[in-house]
C-alpha positions as CSV (number, residue, x, y, z in Angstrom):
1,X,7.3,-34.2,-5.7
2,X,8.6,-30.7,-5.8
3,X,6.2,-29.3,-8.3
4,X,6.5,-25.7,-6.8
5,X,9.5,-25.3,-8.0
6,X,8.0,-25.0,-11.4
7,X,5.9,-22.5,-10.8
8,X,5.4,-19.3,-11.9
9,X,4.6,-15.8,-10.5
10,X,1.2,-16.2,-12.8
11,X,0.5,-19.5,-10.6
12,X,1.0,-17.1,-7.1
13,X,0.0,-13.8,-7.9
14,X,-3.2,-11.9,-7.7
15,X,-5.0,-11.1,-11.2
16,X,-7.1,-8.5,-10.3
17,X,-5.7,-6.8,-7.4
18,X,-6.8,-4.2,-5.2
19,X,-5.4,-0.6,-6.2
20,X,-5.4,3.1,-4.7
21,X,-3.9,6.1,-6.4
22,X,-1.4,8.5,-5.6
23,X,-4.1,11.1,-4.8
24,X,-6.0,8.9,-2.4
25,X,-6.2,10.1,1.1
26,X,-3.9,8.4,4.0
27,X,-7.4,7.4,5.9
28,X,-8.9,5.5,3.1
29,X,-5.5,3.8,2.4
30,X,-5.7,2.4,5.9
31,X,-9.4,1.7,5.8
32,X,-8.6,-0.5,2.6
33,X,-5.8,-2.3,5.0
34,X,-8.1,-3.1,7.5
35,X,-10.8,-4.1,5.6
36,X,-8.8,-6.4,3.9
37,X,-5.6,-7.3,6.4
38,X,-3.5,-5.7,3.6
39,X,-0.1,-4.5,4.6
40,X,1.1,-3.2,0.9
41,X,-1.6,-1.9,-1.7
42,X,-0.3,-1.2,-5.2
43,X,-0.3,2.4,-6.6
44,X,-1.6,3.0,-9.8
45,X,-2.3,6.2,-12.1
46,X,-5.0,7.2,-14.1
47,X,-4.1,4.8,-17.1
48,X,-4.0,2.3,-14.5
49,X,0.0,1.8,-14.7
50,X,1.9,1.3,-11.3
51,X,3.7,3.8,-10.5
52,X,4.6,2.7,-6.8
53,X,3.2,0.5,-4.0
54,X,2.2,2.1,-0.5
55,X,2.5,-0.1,3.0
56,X,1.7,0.1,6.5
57,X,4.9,1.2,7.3
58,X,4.7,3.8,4.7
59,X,1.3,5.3,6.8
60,X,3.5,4.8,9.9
61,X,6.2,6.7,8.7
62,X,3.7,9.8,8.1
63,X,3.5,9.7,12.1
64,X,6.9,9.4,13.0
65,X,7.9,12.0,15.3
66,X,11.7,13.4,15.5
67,X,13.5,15.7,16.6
68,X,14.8,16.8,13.1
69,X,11.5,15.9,11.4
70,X,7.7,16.9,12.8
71,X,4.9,16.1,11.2
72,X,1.3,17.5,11.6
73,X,-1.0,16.3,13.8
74,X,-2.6,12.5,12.3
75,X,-5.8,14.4,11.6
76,X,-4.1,17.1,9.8
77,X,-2.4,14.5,7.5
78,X,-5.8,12.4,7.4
């Protein structure tokens, strides 16, 4: 009856998920979100080992204007 209570985080998760690296620019990070309605993309390095996941708050939080922080114009960060 409550079988999902034995499951697993193998039985949920994603095998082969998709990835971006740290050096991968802002732009294509949020073309990869809408492509796929992400709002989190894990962040791998070279070896492939995550170092860090990246989310659409993350991206908004490049743009967030204040009067103690001001970021560069979006295309200047793009």
């Amino acid at each position: 009856m409550h079988e999902f209570l034995q499951y697993r985080v193998r039985d949920a998760m994603t095998p082969k998920p998709v990835t971006t690296t740290p050096d991968t620019p802002l732009r294509e990070v949020e073309n990869i979100f809408e492509a796929h309605d992400f709002n989190g993309l894990p962040v791998v390095d070279k070896a492939g080992h995550l170092v860090g996941l990246v989310t659409k708050f993350d991206l908004l939080k490049a743009f967030m204007l204040t009067s103690e922080n001001i970021q560069p114009h979006y295309n200047s960060i793009m």
